[in-house]
C-alpha positions in Angstrom: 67.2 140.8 -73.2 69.3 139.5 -70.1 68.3 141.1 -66.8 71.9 143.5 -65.7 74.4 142.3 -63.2 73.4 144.1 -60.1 76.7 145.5 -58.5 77.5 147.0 -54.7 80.4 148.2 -53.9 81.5 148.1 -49.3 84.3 151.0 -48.9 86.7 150.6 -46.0 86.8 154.3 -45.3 90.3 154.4 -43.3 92.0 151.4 -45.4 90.7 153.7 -48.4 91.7 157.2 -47.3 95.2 155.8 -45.9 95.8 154.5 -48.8 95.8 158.4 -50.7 97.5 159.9 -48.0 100.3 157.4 -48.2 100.2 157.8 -52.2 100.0 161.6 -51.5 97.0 162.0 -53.3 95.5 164.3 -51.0 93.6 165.8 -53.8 91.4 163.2 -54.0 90.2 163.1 -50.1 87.6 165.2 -51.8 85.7 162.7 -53.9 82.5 162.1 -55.2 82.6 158.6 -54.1 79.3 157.4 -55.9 81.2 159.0 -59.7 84.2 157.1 -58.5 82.5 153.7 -58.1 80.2 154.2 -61.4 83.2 154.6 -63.4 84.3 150.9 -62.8 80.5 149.7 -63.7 80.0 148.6 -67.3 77.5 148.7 -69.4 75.6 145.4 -68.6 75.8 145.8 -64.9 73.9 148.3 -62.5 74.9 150.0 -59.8 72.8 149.3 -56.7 74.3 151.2 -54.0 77.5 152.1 -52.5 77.9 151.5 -48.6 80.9 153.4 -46.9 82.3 152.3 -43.4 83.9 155.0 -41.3 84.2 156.6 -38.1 83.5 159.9 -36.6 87.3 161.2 -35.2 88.0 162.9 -32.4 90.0 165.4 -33.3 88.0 168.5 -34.2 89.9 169.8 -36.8 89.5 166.3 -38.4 85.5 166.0 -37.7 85.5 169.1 -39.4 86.5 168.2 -42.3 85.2 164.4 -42.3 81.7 165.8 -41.9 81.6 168.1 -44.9 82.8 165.4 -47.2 79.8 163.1 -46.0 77.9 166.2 -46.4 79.0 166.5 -50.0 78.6 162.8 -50.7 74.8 162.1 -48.9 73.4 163.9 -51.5 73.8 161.0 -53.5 70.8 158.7 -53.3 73.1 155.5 -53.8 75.3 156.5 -50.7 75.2 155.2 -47.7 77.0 155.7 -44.8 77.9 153.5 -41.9 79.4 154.7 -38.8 81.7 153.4 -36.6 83.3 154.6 -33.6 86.8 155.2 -31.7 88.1 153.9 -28.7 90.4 155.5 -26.3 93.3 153.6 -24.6 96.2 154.2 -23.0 99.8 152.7 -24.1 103.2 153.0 -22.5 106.5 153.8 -25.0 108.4 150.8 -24.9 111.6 153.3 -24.4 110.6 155.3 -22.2 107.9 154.3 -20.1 105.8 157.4 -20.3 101.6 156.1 -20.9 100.0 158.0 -23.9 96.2 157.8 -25.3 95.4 156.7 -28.6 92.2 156.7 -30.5 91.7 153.0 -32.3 89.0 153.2 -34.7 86.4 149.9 -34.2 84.0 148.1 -35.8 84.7 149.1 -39.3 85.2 145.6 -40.0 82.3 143.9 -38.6 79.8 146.2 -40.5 81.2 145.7 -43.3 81.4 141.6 -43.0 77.7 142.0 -41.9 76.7 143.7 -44.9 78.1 142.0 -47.3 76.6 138.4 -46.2 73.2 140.1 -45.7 73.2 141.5 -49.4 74.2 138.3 -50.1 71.9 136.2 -48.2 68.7 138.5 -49.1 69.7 138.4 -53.1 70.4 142.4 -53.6 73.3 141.7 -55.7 75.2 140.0 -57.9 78.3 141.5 -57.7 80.0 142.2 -54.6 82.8 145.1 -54.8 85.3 145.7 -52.1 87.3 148.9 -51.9 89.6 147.2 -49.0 93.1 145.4 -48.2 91.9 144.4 -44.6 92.3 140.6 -44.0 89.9 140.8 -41.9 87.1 140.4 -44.4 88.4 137.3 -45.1 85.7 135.2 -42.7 82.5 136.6 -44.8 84.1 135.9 -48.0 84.4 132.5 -47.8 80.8 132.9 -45.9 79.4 134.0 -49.4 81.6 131.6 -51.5 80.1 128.6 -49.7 76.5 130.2 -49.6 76.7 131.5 -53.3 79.0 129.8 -54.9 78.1 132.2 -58.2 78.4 135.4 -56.6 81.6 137.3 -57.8 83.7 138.9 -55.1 85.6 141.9 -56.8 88.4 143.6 -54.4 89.7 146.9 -55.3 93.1 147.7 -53.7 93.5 151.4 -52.0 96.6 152.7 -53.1 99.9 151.1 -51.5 97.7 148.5 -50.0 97.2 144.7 -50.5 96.2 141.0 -49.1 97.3 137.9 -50.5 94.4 136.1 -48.7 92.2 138.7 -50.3 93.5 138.1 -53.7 93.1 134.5 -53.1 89.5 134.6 -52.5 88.1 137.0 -55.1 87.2 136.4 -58.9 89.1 139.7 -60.1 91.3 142.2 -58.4 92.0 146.1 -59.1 95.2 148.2 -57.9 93.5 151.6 -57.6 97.3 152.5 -57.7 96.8 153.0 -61.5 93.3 154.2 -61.7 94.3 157.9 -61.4 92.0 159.2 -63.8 89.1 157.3 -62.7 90.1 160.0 -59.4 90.6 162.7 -61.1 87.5 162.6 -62.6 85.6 162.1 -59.6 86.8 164.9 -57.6 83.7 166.7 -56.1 83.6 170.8 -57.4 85.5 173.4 -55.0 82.0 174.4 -53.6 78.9 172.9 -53.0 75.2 174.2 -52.6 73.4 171.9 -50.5 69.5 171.6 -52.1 67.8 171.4 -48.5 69.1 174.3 -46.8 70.8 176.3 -49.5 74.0 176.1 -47.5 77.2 176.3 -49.2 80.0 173.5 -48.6 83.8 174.1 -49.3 86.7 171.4 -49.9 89.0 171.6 -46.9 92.2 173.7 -47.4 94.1 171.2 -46.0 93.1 169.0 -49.0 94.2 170.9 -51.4 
């Protein structure tokens, strides 16, 4: 019997969660994103691990929130979490003149692109699954095809998103646009008891 197809899947948190909020699927902010990603694996393949790339906001209200889904979904062995950060920065309104500050999330990218080759290069997987539309991700991609050229790039599409470049590089491609019950299916119970402190977690109003 043939060994399974070893699978990862790299989640570009914002691309991911913009992608709901401009499909208004704000239900499904609250996700069990290890279920999610195990619903796409078949039978002959095994899921390794699922590595999601975010970043901490600044806004409290937001934190808040951010830090009891990755509270909820840490409990899963197979999740891991990457963080990124924000940057501050001030720009001036074209219109008016008046200078404002804006938060720009970094570095989301690069860990991901780091990642990926170094599963890759150190033969974790054989399947390499990315929930993004960022073109950025373009540079490892064709880092891996000429490394490995076996290796399968998947990408999965967050809602409303896409890249032609991205399409052009990968073996398959999957519009999450029409994978609302794989969602609904995943969504993580109203409350949750956290084993190593007993403490009880509870979806966000605001994504309801």
């Amino acid at each position: 019997m043939s060994e399974k197809q070893r699978v990862i899947f790299y989640i570009d948190g914002f691309n991911f969660y913009f992608g709901l909020k401009d499909k208004k699927w704000k239900q499904f902010y609250w996700l069990n994103i290890v279920k999610f990603c195990s619903s796409f694996v078949k039978p002959h393949q095994e899921l390794i691990e699922v590595n999601y790339f975010s970043a901490v906001q600044k806004d409290i209200g937001k934190q808040e929130r951010q830090d009891l889904f990755f509270q909820a979904n840490i409990k899963e062995p197979k999740f891991k979490l990457h963080l990124g950060k924000y940057l501050t920065k001030k720009q001036k309104c074209n219109s008016c003149g008046v200078k404002f500050k804006v938060h720009e999330e970094k570095e989301t990218d690069v860990r991901i692109a780091i990642q990926m080759v170094k599963d890759v290069v150190q033969d974790k997987c054989d399947i390499s699954i990315l929930i993004s539309a960022d073109s950025d991700l373009v540079p490892p991609i064709e880092f891996i095809r000429e490394f490995n050229p076996k290796h399968k790039i998947i990408t999965y599409f967050p809602p409303k998103r896409f890249s032609n470049n991205l399409i052009q590089l990968s073996n398959k491609i999957v519009k999450l646009d029409s994978c609302f019950i794989q969602f609904e299916n995943a969504v993580l119970p109203e409350e949750i008891i956290l084993k190593e402190n007993g403490y009880t977690i509870k979806r966000p109003e605001k994504w309801k």
